[in-house]
C-alpha positions in Angstrom: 0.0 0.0 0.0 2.8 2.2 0.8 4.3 2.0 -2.7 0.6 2.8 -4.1 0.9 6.4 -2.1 4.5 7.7 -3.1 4.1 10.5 -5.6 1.1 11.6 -4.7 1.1 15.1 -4.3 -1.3 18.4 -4.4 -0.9 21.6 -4.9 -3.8 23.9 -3.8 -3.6 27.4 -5.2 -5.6 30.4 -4.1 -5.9 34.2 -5.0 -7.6 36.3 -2.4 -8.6 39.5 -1.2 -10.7 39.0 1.8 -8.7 36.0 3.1 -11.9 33.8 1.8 -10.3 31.9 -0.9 -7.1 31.3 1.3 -9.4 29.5 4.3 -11.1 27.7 1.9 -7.6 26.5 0.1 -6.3 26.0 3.4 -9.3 23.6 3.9 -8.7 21.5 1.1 -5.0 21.2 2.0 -5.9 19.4 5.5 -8.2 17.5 3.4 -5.5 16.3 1.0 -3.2 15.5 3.8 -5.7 13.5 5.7 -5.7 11.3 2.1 -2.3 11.1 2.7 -1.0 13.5 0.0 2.1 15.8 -0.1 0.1 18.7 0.1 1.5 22.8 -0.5 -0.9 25.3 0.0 0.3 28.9 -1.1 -1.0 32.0 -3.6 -1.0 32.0 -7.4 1.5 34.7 -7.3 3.8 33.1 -5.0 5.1 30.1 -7.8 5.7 29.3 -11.6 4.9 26.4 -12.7 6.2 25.1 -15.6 4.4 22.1 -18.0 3.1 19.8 -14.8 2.7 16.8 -15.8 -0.5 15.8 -14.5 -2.7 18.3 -13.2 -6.7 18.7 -11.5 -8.3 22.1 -11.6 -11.1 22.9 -9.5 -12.2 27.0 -9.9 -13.9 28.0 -6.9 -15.3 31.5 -7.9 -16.9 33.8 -5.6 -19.8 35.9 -6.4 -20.3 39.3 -4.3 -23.5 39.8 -2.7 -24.8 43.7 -4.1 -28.0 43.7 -2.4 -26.0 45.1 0.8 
């Protein structure tokens, strides 16, 4: 089983003004580790990434609330 978890990594990415989208990224980083990944969890602007191999997007998108 061991052998079937190497590798196995996740990068969560986040952009954020409120802090929202960080505590939700941070979320699914404990999430990720609990399924025993190698889990980073930082802002789009802090990395480059460069052809990954294998990749999973998920968008979360926001929408503000005008009625206020």
């Amino acid at each position: 089983m061991t052998n079937l978890l190497q590798g196995r990594r996740a990068l969560v990415l986040y952009g954020s003004e409120t802090g929202n989208a960080q505590d939700v990224a941070e979320e699914l980083g404990r999430i990720a580790e609990r399924l025993r990944f190698d889990t980073e969890v930082t802002a789009f602007n802090a990395i480059k990434l460069v052809c990954p191999e294998r990749k999973v997007n998920f968008d979360v998108t926001g929408v503000p609330d005008f009625s206020l």
